[in-house]
N, C-alpha and C positions, 0 to 999 in steps of 0.2 A: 778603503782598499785602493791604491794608486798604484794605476794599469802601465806598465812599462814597455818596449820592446824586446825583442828577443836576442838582439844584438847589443843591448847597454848592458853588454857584460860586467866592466867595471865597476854600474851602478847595483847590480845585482848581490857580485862577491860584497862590494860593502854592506847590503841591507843585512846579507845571511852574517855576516863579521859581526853583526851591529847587535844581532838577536832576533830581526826579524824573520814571519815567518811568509813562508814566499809559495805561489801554487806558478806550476810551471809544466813545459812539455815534457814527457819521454816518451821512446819509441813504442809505448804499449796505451797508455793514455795520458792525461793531464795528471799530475802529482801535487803532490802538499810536502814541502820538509822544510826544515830549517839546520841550523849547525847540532850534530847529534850530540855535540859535546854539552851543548847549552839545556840546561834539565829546564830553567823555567822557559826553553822554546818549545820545548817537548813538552811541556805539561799542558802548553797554550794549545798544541795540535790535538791533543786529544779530548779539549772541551770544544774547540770548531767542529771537528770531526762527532763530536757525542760515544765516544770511544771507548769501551770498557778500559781499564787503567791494566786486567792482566791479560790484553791482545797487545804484544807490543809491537813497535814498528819497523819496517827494513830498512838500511842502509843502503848508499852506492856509497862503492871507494873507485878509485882510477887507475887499480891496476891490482893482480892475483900479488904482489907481492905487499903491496900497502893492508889487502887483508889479512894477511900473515901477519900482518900488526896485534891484529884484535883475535883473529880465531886458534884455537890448538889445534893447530895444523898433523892430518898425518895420512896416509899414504891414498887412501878411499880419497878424503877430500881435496890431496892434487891431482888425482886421473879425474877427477868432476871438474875441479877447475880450470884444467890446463884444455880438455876438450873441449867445454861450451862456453866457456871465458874468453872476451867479453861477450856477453849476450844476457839473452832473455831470462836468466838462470839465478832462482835466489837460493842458497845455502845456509841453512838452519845446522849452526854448529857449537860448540862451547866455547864462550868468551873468554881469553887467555886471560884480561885483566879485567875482571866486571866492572871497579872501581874506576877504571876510566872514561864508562859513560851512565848515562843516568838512567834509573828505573823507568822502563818505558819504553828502551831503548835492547836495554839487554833486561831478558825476562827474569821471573823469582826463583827461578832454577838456575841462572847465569850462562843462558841462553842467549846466542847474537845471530838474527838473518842479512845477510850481506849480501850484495852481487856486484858485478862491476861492469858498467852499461858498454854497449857497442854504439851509443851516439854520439857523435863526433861533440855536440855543444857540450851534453851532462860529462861527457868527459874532461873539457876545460872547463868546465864549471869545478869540477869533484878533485881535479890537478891545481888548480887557481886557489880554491877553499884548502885545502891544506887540511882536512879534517873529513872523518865520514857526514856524506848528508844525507839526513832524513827523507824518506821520498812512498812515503805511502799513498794510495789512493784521493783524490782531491774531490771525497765526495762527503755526504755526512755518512756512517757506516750502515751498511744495510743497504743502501742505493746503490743503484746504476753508475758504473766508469761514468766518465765528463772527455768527450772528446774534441772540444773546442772553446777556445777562451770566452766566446760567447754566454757558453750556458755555464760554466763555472762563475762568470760575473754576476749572472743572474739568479742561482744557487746562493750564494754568498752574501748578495747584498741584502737580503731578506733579513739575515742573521744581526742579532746583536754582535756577537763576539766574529772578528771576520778575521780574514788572512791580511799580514800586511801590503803585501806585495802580489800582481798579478801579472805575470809574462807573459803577452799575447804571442804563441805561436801558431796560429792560426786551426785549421782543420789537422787532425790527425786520424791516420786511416784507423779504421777501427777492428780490431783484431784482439784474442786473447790477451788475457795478462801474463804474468813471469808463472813460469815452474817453478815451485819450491819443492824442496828435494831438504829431508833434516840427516844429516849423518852423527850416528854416535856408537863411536865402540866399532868403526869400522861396516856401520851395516848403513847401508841408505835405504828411504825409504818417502815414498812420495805422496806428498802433501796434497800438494796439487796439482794438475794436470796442465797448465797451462798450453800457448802456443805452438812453445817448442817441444819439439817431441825427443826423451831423452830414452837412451838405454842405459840397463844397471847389468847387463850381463858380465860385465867386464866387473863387477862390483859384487862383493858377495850377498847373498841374498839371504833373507831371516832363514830358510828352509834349509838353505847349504847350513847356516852357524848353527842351528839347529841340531842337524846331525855330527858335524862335530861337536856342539855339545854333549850330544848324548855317548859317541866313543869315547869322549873325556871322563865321563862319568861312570862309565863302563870299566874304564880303566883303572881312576880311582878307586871304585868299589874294589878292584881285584887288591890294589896295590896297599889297601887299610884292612882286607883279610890277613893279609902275609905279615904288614906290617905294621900293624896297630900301634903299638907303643910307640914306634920310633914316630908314623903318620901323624899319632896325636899331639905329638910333642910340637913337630912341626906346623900343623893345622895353629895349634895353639900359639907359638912363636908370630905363624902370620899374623896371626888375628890382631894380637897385640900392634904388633908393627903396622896395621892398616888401622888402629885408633889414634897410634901414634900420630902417622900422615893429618887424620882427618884433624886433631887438636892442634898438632903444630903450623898447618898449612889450611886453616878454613878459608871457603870461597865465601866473601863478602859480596854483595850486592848496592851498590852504591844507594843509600837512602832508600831503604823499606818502608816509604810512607803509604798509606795506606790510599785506594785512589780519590783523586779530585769529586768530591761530590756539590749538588747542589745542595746548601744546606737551610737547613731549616730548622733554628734554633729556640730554645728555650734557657734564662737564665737559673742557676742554682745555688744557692750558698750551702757550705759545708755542713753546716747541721743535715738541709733537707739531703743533701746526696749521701751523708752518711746515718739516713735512718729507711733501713727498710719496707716500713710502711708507705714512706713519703716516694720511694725508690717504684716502688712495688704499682702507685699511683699512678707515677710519671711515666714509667712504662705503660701503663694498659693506655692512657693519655696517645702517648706517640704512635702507638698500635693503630689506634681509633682515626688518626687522622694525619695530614700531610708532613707533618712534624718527623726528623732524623735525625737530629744532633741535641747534646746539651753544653750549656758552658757552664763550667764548675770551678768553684774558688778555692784555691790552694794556699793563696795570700792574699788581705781581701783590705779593707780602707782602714782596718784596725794596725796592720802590720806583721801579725799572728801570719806566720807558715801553719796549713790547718793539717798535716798531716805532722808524722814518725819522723821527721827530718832530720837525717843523721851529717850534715851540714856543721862543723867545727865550730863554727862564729853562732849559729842559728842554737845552737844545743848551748856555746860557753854563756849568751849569753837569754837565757830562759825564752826566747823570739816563738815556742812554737805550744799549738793548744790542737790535740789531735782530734779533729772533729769527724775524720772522713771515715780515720779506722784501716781496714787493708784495702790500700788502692790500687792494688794492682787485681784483686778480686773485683771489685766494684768495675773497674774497667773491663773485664775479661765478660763480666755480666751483661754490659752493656752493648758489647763489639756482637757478645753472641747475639742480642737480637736486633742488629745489625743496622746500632745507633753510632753515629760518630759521635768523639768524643773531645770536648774544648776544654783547658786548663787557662783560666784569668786568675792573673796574675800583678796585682798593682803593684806599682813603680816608686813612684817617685813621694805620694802624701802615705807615709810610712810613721806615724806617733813611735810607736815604740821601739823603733832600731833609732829614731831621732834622739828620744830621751836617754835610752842606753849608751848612746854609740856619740855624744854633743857633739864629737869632732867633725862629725860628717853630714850633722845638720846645716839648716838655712838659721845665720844670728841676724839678731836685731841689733839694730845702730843704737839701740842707748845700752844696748849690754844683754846677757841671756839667748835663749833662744827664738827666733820669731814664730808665731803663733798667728794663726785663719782666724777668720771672724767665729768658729766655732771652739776653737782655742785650744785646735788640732797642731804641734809641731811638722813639719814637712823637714825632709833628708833635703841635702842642697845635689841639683842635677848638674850641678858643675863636675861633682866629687866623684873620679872615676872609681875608688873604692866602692862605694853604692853602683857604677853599673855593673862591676865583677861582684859583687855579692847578689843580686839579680840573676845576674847569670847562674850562678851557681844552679842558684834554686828553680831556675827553668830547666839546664841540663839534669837536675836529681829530677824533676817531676815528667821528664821526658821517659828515663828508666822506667817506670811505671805503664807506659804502652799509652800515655796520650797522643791522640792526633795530629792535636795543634794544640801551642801556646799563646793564648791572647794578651797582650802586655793592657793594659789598663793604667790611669794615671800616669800617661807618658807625656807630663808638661810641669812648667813652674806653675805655683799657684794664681788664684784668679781671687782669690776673697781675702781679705784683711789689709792692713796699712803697707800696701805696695815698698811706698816710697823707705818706710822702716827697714826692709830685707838687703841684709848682707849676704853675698855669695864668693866663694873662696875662688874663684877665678869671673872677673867680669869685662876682661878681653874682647867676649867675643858677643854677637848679639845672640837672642833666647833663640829662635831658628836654628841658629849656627850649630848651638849648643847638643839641640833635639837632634836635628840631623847627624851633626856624628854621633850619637846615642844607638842612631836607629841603626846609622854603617856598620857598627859595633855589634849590635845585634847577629847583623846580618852576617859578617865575617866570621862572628864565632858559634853560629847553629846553623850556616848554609850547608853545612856537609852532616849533621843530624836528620834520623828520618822521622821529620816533624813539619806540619807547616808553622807558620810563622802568623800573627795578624797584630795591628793596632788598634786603640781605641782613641777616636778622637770628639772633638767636639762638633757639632750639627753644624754648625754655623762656616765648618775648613771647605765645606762643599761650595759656600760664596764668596768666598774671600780669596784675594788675591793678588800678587808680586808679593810684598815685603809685609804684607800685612799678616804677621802671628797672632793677633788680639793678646797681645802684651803675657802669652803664655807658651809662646816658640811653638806653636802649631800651625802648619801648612800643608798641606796633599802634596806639592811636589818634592820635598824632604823625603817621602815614605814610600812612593810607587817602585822606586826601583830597590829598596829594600827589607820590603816584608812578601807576603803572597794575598793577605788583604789587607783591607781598609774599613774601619768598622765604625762611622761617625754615627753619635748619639743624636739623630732624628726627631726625639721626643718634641712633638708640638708644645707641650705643655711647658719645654723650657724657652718656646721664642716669643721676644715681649709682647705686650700691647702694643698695634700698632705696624708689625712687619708683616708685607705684603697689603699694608692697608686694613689688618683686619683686627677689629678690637679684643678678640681673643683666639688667638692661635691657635690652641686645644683643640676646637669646636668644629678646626677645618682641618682635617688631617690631609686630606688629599691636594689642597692648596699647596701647606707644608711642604710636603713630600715633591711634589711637580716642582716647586719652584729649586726646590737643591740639587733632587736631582738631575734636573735636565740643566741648573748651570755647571753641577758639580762631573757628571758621569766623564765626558768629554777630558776633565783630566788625569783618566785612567788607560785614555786611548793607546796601543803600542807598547802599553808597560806592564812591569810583572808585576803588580798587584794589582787586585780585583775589588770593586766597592761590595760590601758588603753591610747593609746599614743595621743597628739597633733601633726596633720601631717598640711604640709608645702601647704597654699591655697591662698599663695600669689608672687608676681616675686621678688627675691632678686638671683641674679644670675646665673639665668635662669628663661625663660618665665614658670609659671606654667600652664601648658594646661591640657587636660583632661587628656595627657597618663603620663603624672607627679603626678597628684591626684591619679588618680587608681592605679598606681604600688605602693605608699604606701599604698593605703586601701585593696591590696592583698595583700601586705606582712603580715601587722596586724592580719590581717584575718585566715592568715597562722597558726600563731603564739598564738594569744588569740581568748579570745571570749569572752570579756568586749565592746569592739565596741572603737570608734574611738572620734575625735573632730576635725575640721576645722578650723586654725586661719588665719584671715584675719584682720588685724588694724582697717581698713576702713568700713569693712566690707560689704564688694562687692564680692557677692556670685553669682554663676551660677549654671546651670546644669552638667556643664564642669566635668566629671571623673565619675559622680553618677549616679548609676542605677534609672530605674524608681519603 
């Protein structure tokens, strides 16, 4: 966290431009915001802060007329504004355009709280930025205001996940926080109590709209006695024409993802998630203990789409074996006992779209197509045909009410006669290649309410500059394009020999220490979060419980995205997990 002055204005507007997130003074106490427009700033405020995802957060703008931007403005909410404006005053009102800022921001009812400061700085700050700023309390939630850059440094620096930016303005007197006041439908009604003390007399009150609701209703009654036919007819005409409204004109919500949790995963293949018994286990499983999310295969190293995939190409050419059955049931089951829910999803070592599809495979220099030492075909990750057929099949599995989609095998290959592989465009280097992969990605599902994650190899957590181990994989290709980062950890896959020790396996906590703490640091300021795959199965060494847990310590250590269990088989216990 690098502590700044309160007068490096310049340097400030650039960090909140940049995405960072910044805790700073206002006239009520110390705050936390960043650019509201920016959803992966917002998403970062609310894992610092430990924030439920449906409390969302308040705004400054820099003047009653720039709110008029964002809120639907009407007669109630200019006498509030025009009298306590600027000041201590937030206003809970409906967001003219939800889609113009992000979940989190404006609530799941498309709800926006706003104010617009009377401090000379947040006012050239909020004039300068060019955008509403975030400005919630700069504490973790539940605690005490922070009224001095002092104790917010020392609040903050404890924290794995911290703010970027810290503006020392020194002591601020300590007084209430803002009034929030929500107006809807013309009625205000207060929130909270804050410093300022507001009157609503001037404002109609529930008890006034009350009683003219009830002479309205008074009155209707008399006027559907007399005229019933004609009433009904018109009742009816309304009605219609207010479904109309609601179909023709729905209010979207930018990105309905579901919130930021810490996860704590378990792997699945489609058999196990589509067999109730096996369902029915995993459940009581994650019940029993710390365990909250599953990852589940929808397309898996075979190349088989596992579900009903009504996909053109995937259906013309037989690509799919329905193992999962109704997944939009299976997910509804899951949410209800309020497990998040991961869709993996491999990429690029695809056999059977390769042998169907040759044109868009990896060829071999003496002719046909190239084949892995298992004598698996791989699709060439040059061919952007293969990353829009991808796509596809992430956007159909997102329908379905997944989470997050986990991309898996997002690299060229690593086993068979290298030198042999022909690729339809070899321009660029394998890096180059992945990275606009992952751009690509991110361009075309940042506006989906879904997260996003990668899978990479254990080894991207040490490695570094130019160095892809000859399969275009690097951490800093991906931080600023997915929301995690999910390297394969498995001790059991690093040689004899690394870190000095003759078998890997045996020392898990070794492992784990040594990637982590080179690796964590290059997720620092960026929008994705590491999230590692640890080792929940025997390949040389028995994994028992003190083998699981000394990787979910070290993690733990390290981040605070949470973790994922693979097991092939998927033969899970209690063995390492808390209850």
């Amino acid at each position: 966290m690098k502590k700044i002055n309160k007068n490096q204005i310049d340097e400030i507007i650039a960090q909140l431009k940049a995405g960072r997130t910044v805790v700073f003074p206002t006239e009520t106490s110390y705050g936390l915001g960043c650019d509201a427009t920016n959803k992966f700033s917002v998403d970062k405020i609310f894992q610092i802060k430990k924030r439920e995802f449906d409390k969302p957060l308040l705004v400054i703008v820099n003047s009653i007329e720039e709110a008029k931007k964002y809120l639907v403005w009407d007669e109630t909410l200019d006498k509030l504004a025009k009298k306590y404006w600027p000041g201590a005053l937030t206003i809970i009102g409906l967001c003219k355009n939800p889609n113009s800022l992000p979940l989190g921001v404006v609530s799941q009812s498309g709800k926006l709280a706003i104010r617009v400061s009377s401090d000379k700085w947040l006012k050239e700050i909020t004039n300068r930025l060019g955008r509403p700023l975030v400005a919630t309390s700069a504490n973790i939630s539940g605690q005490n205001n922070i009224y001095n850059s002092l104790e917010a440094e020392n609040i903050f620096s404890t924290q794995i996940l911290k703010p970027d930016i810290l503006v020392d303005g020194g002591q601020i007197p300590i007084i209430k926080p803002t009034t929030i006041v929500e107006v809807e439908n013309g009625v205000c009604n207060i929130v909270r109590q804050g410093d300022l003390k507001i009157s609503l007399k001037t404002f109609p009150t529930p008890a006034f709209c009350w009683t003219i609701v009830s002479i309205l209703a008074l009155f209707s009654a008399f006027f559907i006695l007399l005229f019933s036919y004609t009433t009904g007819l018109y009742i009816n005409n309304l009605t219609l024409s207010m479904i109309s409204v609601k179909v023709n004109n729905p209010v979207f919500v930018a990105g309905k993802k579901n919130p930021l949790v810490f996860v704590k995963g378990l792997y699945l293949t489609a058999y196990s998630a589509g067999s109730s018994k096996k369902m029915a286990q995993i459940i009581d499983l994650i019940k029993r203990t710390e365990l909250n999310a599953v990852v589940i295969d929808i397309k898996d190293y075979s190349g088989l789409v596992l579900y009903d995939s009504q996909i053109p190409l995937v259906v013309s050419l037989k690509n799919k074996d329905n193992r999962l059955g109704d997944v939009k049931k299976l997910i509804e089951k899951l949410h209800a006992e309020k497990i998040y829910v991961i869709a993996r999803q491999t990429v690029f070592q695809d056999p059977v779209l390769a042998e169907k599809n040759p044109q868009w495979a990896i060829k071999s220099k003496s002719g046909g197509l190239w084949r892995d030492h298992k004598g698996l075909a791989w699709v060439d990750p040059t061919k952007k045909e293969v990353w829009k057929y991808n796509l596809d099949i992430a956007k159909e599995a997102i329908q379905f009410g997944f989470d997050e989609i986990n991309f898996d095998y997002v690299r060229f290959p690593s086993d068979g006669d290298m030198s042999n592989a022909l690729y339809d465009d070899e321009s660029k280097k394998k890096y180059e290649v992945m990275g606009d992969f992952y751009k690509f990605l991110n361009n075309n599902l940042k506006n989906y309410p879904v997260w996003t994650s990668l899978d990479l190899f254990g080894f991207t957590m040490e490695k570094n500059g130019v160095d892809d181990m000859a399969i275009g994989q690097r951490i800093v290709d991906t931080v600023d394009n997915v929301d995690y980062v999910c390297p394969m950890m498995y001790p059991s896959h690093y040689p004899a020999g690394h870190l000095g020790l003759s078998n890997p396996a045996a020392n898990p906590y070794a492992v784990f220490e040594n990637g982590m703490k080179l690796g964590a640091p290059k997720f620092e300021g960026k929008r994705a979060k590491v999230r590692p795959w640890i080792q929940a199965f025997d390949l040389g060494a028995v994994y028992d419980a003190e083998k699981i847990r000394a990787q979910i310590d070290v993690v733990e250590k390290y981040a605070d995205a949470g973790w994922l269990m693979w097991n092939a088989s998927n033969r899970y216990t209690e063995a390492g997990l808390k209850k």
